[in-house]
C-alpha positions as CSV (number, residue, x, y, z in Angstrom):
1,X,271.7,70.4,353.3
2,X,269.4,67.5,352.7
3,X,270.5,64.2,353.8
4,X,271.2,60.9,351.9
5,X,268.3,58.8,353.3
6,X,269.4,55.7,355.5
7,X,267.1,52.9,353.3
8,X,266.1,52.0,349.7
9,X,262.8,51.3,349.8
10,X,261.4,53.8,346.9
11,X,260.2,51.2,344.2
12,X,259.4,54.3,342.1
13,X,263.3,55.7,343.2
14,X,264.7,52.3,341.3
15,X,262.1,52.5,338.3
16,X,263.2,56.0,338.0
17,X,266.8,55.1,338.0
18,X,266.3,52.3,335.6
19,X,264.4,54.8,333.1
20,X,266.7,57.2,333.2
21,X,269.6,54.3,332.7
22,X,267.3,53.3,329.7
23,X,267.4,56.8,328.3
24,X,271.6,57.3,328.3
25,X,271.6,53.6,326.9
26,X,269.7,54.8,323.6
27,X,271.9,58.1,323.3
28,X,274.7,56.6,323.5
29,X,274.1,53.2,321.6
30,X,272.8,55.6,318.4
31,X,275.5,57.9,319.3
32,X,278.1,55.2,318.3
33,X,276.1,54.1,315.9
34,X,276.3,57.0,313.8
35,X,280.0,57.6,314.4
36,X,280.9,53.8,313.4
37,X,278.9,54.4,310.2
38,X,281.7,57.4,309.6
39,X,283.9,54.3,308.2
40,X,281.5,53.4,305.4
41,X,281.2,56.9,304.7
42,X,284.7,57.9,304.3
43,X,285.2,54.4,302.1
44,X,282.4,55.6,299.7
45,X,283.8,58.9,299.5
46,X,280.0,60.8,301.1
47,X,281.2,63.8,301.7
48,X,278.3,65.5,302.2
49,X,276.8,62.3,304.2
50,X,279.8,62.5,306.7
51,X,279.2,66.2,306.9
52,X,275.4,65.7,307.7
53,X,276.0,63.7,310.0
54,X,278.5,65.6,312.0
55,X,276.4,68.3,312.4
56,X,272.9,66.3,313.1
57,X,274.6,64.4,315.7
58,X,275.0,67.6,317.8
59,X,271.4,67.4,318.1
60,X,271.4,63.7,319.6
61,X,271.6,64.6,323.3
62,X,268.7,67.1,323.9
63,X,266.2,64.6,321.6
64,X,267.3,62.2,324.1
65,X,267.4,64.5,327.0
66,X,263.4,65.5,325.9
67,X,262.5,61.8,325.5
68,X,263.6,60.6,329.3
69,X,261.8,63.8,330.5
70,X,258.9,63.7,328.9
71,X,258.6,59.7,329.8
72,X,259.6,60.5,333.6
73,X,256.4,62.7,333.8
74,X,254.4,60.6,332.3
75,X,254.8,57.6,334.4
76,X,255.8,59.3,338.0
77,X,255.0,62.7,337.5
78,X,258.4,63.4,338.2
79,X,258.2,67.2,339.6
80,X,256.4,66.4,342.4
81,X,257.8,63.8,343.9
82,X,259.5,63.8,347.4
83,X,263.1,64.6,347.3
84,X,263.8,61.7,349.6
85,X,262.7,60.2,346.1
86,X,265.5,62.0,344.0
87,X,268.4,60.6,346.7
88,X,267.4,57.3,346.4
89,X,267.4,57.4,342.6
90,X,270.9,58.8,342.6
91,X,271.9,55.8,344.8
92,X,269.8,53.3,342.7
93,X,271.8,54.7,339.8
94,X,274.8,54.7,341.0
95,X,274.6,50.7,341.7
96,X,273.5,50.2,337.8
97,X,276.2,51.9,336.8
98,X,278.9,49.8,338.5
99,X,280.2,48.1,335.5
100,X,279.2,50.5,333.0
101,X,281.8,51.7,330.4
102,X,280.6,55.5,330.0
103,X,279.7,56.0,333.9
104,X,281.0,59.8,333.9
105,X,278.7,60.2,330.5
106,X,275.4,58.7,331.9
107,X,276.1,60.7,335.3
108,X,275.9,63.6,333.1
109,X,272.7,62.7,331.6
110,X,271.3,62.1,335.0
111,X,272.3,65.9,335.8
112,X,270.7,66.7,332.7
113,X,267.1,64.9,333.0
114,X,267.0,66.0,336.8
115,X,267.8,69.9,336.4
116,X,265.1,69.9,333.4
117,X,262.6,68.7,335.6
118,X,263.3,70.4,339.0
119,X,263.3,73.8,339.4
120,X,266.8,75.4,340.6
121,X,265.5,76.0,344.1
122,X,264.1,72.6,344.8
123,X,267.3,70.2,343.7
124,X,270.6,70.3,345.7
125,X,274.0,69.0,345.2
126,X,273.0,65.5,346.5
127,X,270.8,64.9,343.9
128,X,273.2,65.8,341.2
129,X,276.8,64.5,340.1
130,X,278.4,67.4,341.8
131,X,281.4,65.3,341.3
132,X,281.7,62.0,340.2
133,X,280.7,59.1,341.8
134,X,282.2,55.8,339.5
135,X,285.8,55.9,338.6
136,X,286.6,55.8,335.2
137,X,290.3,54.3,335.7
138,X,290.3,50.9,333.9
139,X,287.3,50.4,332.6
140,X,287.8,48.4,329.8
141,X,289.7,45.9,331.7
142,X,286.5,45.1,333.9
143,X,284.6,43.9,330.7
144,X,286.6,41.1,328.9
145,X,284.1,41.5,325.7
146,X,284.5,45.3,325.0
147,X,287.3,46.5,322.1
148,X,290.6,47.3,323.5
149,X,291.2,51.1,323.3
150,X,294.5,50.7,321.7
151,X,296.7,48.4,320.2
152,X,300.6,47.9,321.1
153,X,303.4,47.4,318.4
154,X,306.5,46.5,319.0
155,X,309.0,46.9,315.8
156,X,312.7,47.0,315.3
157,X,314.6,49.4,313.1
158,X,314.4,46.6,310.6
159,X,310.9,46.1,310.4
160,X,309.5,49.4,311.2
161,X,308.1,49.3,307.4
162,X,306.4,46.4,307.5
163,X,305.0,47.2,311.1
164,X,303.4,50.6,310.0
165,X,302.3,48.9,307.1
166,X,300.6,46.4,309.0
167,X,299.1,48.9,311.5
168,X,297.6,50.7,308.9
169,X,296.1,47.4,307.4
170,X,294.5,45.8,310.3
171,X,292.1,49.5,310.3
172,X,290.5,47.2,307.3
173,X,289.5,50.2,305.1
174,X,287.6,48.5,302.1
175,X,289.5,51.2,299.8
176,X,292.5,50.5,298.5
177,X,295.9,52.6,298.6
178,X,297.1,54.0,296.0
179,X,300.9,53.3,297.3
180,X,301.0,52.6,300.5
181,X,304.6,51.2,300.4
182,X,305.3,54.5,298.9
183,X,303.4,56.5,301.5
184,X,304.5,54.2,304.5
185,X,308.5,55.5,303.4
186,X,308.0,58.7,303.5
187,X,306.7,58.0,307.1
188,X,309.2,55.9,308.0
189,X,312.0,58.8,306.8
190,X,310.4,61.3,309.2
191,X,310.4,59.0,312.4
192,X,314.3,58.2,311.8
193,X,314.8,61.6,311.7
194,X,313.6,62.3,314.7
195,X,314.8,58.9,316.2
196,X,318.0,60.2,315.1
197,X,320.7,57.9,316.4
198,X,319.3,57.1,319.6
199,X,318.8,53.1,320.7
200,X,315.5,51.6,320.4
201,X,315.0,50.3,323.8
202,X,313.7,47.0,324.7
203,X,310.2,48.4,324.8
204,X,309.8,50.4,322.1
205,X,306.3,50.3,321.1
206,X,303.9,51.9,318.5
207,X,300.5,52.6,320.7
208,X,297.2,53.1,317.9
209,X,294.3,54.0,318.9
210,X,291.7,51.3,317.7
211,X,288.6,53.7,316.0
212,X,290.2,55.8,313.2
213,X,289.3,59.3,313.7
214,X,287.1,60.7,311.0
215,X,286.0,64.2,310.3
216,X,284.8,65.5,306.7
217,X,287.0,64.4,304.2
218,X,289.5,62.6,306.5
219,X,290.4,59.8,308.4
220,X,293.1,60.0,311.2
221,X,295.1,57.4,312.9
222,X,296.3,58.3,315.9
223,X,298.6,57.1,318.3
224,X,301.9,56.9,319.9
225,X,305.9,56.2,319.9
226,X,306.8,55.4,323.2
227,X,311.1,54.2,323.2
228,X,312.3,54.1,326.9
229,X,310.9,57.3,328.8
230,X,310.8,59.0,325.2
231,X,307.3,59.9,323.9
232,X,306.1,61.0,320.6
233,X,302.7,61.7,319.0
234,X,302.1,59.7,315.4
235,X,298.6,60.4,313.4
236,X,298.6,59.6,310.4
237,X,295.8,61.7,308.1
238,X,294.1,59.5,305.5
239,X,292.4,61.3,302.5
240,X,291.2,60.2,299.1
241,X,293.8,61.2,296.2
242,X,292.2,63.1,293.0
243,X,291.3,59.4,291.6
244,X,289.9,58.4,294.9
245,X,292.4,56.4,296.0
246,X,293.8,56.5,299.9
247,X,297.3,58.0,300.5
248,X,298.5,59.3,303.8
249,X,299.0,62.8,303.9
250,X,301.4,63.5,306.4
251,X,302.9,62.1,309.3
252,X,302.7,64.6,312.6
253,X,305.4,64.0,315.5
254,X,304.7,66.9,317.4
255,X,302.5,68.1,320.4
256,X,301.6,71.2,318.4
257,X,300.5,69.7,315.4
258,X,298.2,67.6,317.1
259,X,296.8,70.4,319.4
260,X,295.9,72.4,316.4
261,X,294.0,69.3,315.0
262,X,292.0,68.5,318.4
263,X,291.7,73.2,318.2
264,X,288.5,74.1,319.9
265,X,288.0,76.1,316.2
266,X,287.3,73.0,314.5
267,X,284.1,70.3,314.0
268,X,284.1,67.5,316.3
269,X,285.3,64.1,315.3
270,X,283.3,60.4,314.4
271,X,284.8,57.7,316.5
272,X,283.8,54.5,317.8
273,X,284.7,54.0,321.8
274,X,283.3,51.9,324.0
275,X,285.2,53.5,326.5
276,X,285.5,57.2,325.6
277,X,287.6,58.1,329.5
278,X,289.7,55.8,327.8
279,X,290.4,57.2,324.5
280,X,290.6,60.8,326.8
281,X,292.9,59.3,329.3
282,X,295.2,58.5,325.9
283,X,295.1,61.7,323.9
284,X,296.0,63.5,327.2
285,X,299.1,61.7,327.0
286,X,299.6,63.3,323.5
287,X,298.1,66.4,324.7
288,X,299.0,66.9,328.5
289,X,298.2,70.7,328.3
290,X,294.4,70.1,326.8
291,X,292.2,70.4,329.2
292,X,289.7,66.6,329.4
293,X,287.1,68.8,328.9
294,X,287.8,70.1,325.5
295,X,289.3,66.4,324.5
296,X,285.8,65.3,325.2
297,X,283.8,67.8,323.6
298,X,286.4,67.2,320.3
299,X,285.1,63.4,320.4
300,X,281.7,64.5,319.8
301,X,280.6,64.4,323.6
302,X,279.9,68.2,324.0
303,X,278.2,67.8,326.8
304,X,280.2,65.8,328.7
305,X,283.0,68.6,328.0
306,X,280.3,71.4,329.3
307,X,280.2,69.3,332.6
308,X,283.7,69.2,332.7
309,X,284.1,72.3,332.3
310,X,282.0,73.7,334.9
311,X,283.9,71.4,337.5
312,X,286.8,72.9,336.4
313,X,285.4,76.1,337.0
314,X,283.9,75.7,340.6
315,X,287.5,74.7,341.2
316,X,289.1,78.1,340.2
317,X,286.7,79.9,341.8
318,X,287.1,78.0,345.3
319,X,290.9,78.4,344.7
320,X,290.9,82.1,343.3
321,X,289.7,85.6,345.0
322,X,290.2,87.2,341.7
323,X,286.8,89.7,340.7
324,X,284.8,89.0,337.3
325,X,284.9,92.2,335.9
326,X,284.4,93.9,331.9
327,X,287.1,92.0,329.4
328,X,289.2,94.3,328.0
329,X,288.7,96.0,324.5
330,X,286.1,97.5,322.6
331,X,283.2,96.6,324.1
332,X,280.0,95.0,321.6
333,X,276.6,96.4,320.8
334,X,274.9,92.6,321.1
335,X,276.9,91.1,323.8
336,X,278.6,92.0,326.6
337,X,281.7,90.5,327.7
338,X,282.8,89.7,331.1
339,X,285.7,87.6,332.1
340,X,287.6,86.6,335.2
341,X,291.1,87.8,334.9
342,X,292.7,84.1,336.5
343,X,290.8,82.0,334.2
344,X,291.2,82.5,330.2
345,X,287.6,82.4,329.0
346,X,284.6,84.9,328.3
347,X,281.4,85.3,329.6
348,X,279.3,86.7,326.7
349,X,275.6,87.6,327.7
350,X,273.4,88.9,325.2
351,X,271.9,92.4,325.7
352,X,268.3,93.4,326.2
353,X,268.5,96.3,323.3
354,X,270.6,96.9,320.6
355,X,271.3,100.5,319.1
356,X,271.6,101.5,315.1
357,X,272.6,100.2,313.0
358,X,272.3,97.0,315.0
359,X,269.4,95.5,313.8
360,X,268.4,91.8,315.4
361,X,266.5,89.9,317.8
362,X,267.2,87.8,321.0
363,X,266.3,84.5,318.9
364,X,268.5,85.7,315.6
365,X,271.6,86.1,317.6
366,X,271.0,82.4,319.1
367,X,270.3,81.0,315.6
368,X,274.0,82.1,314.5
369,X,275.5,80.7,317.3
370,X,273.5,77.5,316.7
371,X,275.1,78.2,313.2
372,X,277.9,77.9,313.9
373,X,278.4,75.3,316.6
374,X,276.6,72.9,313.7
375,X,278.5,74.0,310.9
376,X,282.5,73.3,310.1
377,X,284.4,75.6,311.9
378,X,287.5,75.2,309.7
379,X,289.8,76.4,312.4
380,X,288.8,79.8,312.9
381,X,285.7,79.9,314.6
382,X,285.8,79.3,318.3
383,X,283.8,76.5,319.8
384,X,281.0,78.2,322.9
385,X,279.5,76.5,325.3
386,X,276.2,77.2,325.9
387,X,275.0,77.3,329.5
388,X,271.3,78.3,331.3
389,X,271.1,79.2,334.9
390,X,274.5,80.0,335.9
391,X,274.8,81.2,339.9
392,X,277.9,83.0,340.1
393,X,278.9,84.2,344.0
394,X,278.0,87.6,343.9
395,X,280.5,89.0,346.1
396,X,283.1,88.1,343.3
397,X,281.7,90.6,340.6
398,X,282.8,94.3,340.6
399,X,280.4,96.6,341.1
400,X,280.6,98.2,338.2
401,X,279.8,95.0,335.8
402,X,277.0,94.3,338.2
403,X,275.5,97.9,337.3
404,X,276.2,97.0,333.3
405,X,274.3,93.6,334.0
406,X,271.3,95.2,334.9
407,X,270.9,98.5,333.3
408,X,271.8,96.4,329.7
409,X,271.4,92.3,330.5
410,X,268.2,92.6,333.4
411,X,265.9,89.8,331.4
412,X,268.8,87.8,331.7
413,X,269.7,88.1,335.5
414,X,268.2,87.0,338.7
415,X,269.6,87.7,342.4
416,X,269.0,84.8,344.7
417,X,271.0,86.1,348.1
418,X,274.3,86.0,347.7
419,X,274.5,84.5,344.5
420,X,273.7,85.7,341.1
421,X,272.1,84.2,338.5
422,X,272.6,84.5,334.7
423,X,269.7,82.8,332.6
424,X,271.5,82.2,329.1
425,X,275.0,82.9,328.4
426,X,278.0,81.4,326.2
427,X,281.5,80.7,327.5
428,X,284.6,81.2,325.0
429,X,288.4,80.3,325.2
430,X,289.2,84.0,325.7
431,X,291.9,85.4,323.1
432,X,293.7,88.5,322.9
433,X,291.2,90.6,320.8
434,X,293.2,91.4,317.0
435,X,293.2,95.2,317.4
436,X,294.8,94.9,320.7
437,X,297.4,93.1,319.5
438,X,298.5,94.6,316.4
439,X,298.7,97.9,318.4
440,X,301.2,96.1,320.3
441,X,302.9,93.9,318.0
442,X,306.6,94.1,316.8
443,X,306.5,94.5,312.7
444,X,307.2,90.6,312.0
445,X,304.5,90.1,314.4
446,X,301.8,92.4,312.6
447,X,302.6,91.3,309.6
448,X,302.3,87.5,310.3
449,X,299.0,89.0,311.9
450,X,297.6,90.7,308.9
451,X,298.5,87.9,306.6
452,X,296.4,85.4,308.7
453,X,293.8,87.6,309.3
454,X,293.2,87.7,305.8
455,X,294.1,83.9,305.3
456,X,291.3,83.2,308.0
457,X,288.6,84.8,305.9
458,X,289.3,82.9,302.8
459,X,289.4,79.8,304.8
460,X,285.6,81.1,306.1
461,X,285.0,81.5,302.7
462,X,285.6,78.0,301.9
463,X,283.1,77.1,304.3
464,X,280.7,79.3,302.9
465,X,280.8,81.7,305.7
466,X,280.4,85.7,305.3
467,X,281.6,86.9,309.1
468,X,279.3,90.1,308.1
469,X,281.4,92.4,311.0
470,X,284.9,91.8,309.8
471,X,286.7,95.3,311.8
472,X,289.8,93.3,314.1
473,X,288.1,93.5,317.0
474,X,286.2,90.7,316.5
475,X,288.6,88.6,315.7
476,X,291.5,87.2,318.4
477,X,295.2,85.5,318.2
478,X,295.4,82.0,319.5
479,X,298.3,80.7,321.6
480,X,299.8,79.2,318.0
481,X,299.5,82.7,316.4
482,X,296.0,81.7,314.5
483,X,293.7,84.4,314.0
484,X,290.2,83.0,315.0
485,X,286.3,85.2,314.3
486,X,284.6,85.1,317.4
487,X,281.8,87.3,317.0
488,X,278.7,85.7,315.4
489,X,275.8,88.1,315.4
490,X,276.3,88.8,311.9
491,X,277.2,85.9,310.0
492,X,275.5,85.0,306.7
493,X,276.4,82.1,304.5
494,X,278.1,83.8,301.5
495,X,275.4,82.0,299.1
496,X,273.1,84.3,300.8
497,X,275.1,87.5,300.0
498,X,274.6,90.3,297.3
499,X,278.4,90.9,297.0
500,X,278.0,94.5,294.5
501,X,280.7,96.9,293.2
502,X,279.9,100.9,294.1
503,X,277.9,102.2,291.4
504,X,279.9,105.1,289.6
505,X,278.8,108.9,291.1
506,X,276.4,110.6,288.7
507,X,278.2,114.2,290.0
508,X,279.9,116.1,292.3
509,X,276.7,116.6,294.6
510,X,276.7,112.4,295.0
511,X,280.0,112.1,296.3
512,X,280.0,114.7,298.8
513,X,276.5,113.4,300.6
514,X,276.3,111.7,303.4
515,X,273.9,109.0,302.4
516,X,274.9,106.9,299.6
517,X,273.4,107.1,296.1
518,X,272.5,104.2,295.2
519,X,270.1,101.7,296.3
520,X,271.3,99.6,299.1
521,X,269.4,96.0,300.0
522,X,269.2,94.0,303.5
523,X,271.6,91.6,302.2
524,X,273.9,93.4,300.2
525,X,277.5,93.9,300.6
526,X,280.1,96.8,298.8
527,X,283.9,94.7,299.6
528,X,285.3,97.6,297.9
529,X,284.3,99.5,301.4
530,X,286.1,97.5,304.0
531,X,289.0,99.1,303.3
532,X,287.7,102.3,305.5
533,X,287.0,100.6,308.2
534,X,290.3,98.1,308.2
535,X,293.3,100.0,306.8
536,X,293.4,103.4,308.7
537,X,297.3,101.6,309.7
538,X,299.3,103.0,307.0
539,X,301.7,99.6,308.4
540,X,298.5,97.2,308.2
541,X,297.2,98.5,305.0
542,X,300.6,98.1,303.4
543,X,300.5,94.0,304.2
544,X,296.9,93.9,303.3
545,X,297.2,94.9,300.0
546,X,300.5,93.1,299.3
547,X,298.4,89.6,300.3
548,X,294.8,90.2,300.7
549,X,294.0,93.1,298.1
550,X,291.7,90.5,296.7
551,X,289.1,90.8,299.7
552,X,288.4,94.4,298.5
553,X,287.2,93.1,294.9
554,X,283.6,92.4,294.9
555,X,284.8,90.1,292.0
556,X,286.6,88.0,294.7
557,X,283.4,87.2,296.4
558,X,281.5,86.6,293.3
559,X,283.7,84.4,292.6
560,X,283.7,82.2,295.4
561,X,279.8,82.0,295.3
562,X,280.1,80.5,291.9
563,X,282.5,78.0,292.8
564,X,280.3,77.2,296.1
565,X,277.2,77.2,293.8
566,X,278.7,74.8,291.3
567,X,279.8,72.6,294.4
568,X,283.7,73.6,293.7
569,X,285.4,74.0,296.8
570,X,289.0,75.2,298.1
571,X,291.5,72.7,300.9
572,X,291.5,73.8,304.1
573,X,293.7,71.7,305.4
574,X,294.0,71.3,310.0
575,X,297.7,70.8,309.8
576,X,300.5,73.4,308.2
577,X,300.3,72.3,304.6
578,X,304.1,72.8,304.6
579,X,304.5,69.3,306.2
580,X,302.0,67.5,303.1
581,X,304.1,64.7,301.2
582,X,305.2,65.9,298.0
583,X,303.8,63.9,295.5
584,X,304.2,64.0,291.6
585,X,301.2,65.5,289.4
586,X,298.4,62.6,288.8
587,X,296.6,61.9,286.1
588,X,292.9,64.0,285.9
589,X,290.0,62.8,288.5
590,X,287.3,60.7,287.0
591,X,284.2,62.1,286.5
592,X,282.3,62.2,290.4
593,X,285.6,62.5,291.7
594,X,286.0,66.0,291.7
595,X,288.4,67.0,294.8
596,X,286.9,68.6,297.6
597,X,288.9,69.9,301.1
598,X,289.2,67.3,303.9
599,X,288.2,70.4,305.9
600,X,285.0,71.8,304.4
601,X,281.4,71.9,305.3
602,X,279.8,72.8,302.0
């Protein structure tokens, strides 16, 4: 192990430092930039602007991850320099990050500048942020000037109205309500009801968050009721009414709600911090059982929640003697799947070849995951994380999936001793897989199963999404009982689709061969046949066609890609629509105002 050196006498270690400082700064300073802009956006009612700029801002990192590289070579010729170099540049950096408010971020982009440059063999774990090295407990509090990450109420049962209406005020949305007071009641209703009779102690509070939390078409508020050692949740979701007026939508209370909003399935939020541990460190007091790393990749800061991540990883494994071995269930053409049984996620590595009637390349398969990760996942399409260069200790893989690594996945693996080294995989919150379940499922349980299985495609739809492989296998069942696609190799926007009825059999001879009659085109797509390969269940295919007969109507399909086409689009909404306000019909939207779902990438 190479030693931290004794002196700091590198001017190039300090210029380096201060370069790579520079770099983070710029990220991070148009990072926020765009996500404060999400205001303006949501008040002008740009949809497809807010959309945009969700998905170009996953791009922000590696542009600025490229930039510091490509400047570091030019000026010190970076990959040659000593590593007594490198240590000193981690110290130099640690010392300019001293009062910094996103330390644990810009440690990250150190990691991220200095693996591009060196070479796996040449940098060691005192170069990089193994862990980190600047506490991010009470940062804000160390810089007088920077916004407070939340703001504390403290109402009575008398005015608890005019409190939430005030909270709501002071976000200074330059669109007006179109009855708040109204709105602000119905709130006020459900937070007696679960106050119930109990005292409001002498420190009952109202905690909100100071960004609003935006994503598509909505706007969140989110926050806390804290009364004694009693703790709630309170968000608030913000959308546009049919005339473009604000109402709040909903008021959610509970842990679970709030967990499905922050679901690794959806699109990341836009949200102002200037000290994001901060706004972590809160939602975890929402959210105790969400994991930082996923709370951070929610905010936008994927890769801070890929570090994360890993950390938590190298943990289990030091703590676990558990074997990585084949996940359970039918196993894929494009991908195989390995998992370790103690910790609930996938390994998914993409094959060398692919047999008929696969039909696809390396680079295709990695376009639909880039698909996806860019696009609105709408809840049922599981966030991956994308990693290079993983060494895994060898000695905790069976045998057998080392054997299936190399006869299937060799481009992709590299032994170095006692470690193995995978080149390119993706990670996933593992799930149990759809046909698994339903073989085991009571009848209430299948049914809810097939219902949302069905539900989940026409909420794909909505985001123009054709899953392309829709057997159950590639689907899985969340925790919540959500039925999530996670198998992209296949996915085509629906826009692109040929979606055809079966051309009528000229005579007997046509129905009784084996290849089809009729002409069949790369992107074309008979719904009328999924039933053959979904509803061999007499118990499935009776729920199917009670809810979902629809899906098996090429009519259905055509359909939706009119409605896409004509920029028509269906709610898909991140909370049970159950708990919506109700509301009384209003009068027609004005022309431009046509409404769209809170939840849609179009």
């Amino acid at each position: 192990m190479n030693q931290f050196p004794t002196r700091l006498d590198s001017q190039v270690a300090f210029a380096i430092a201060r370069a790579m400082l520079d770099g983070f700064n710029k990220h991070y300073r148009l990072f926020r930039q765009v996500s404060r802009e999400a205001k303006a956006r949501f008040e002008a009612g740009d949809w497809a602007g807010q959309q945009r700029a969700q998905s170009e801002r996953i791009a922000f990192y590696d542009t600025r991850v490229d930039e510091a590289t490509e400047r570091l070579q030019a000026e010190f010729d970076a990959a040659r320099l000593h590593t007594d170099v490198w240590h000193q540049a981690k110290l130099h950096y640690i010392g300019l990050l001293t009062n910094h408010l996103q330390p644990e971020l810009a440690e990250t982009f150190f990691n991220s500048v200095t693996t591009k440059i060196l070479h796996r063999r040449h940098f060691h774990n005192d170069i990089l942020f193994v862990r980190p090295a600047i506490s991010t407990e009470y940062i804000e509090y160390d810089e007088p000037a920077a916004q407070p990450t939340f703001r504390a109420y403290y109402p009575t049962r008398e005015n608890l109205r005019e409190t939430l209406i005030r909270i709501i005020d002071n976000h200074q949305l330059q669109r007006p309500f179109a009855d708040l007071e109204h709105d602000v009641d119905l709130v006020v209703r459900e937070l007696e009801k679960r106050l119930g009779d109990t005292r409001l102690r002498g420190n009952f509070q109202i905690q909100v968050l100071s960004s609003l939390f935006y994503r598509n078409k909505g706007a969140y508020l989110v926050g806390r009721v804290i009364n004694g050692y009693w703790e709630a949740p309170l968000v608030l979701p913000i959308l546009h009414d049919d005339n473009g007026r604000l109402m709040l939508d909903t008021v959610l209370l509970d842990e679970d709600d709030v967990l499905l909003l922050f679901s690794f399935a959806r699109a990341y939020f836009m949200v102002d911090m200037a000290v994001p541990s901060a706004y972590v460190q809160f939602l975890r007091s929402l959210m105790p059982r969400k994991p930082r790393s996923e709370l951070y990749s929610a905010l936008g800061l994927a890769k801070q929640g890929k570090t994360l991540f890993y950390r938590d990883f190298l943990y289990h494994l030091r703590h676990s003697s558990d074997r990585f071995t084949t996940a359970p269930g039918i196993r894929g053409m494009v991908m195989l799947v390995f998992t370790l049984p103690s910790f609930p996620f996938v390994f998914k590595v993409i094959r060398d070849f692919y047999p008929p009637p696969k039909d696809t390349t390396r680079e295709q398969i990695k376009s639909k995951y880039l698909l996806v990760k860019r696009h609105d996942r709408v809840g049922r399409m599981a966030d991956t994380l994308e990693y290079s260069n993983v060494a895994f200790p060898r000695e905790r893989f069976d045998p057998a999936l080392i054997d299936e690594l190399k006869a299937t996945c060799a481009s992709q693996l590299e032994e170095d001793g006692e470690l193995l080294v995978i080149r390119h995989c993706y990670i996933e919150r593992r799930m149990i897989p759809l046909n698994i379940y339903l073989q085991e499922a009571t009848p209430q349980q299948l049914e809810a199963a097939v219902i949302d299985y069905g539900n989940a495609i026409k909420d794909l739809v909505a985001a123009n999404i054709f899953p392309g492989d829709m057997l159950w296998k590639n689907f899985g069942i969340t925790r919540h009982g959500k039925v999530v696609f996670y198998d992209y190799d296949e996915i085509e926007y629906i826009t692109d689709c040929q979606f055809r009825r079966i051309p009528e059999a000229r005579n007997d001879e046509d129905e009784m061969a084996a290849e089809p009659w009729y002409s069949v085109g790369p992107h074309d797509v008979f719904p009328e046949t999924f039933g053959r390969f979904l509803l061999g269940d007499p118990r499935v295919r009776e729920v199917f066609l009670r809810h979902h007969a629809d899906l098996l109507d090429a009519a259905f399909w055509q359909a939706q890609q009119r409605r896409i086409r004509a920029g028509q689009v269906i709610d898909v909404f991140p909370y049970d629509t159950a708990k919506r306000f109700a509301r009384a019909a209003t009068a027609p939207a004005a022309a431009g105002n046509t409404p769209e779902p809170m939840e849609q990438m179009s």
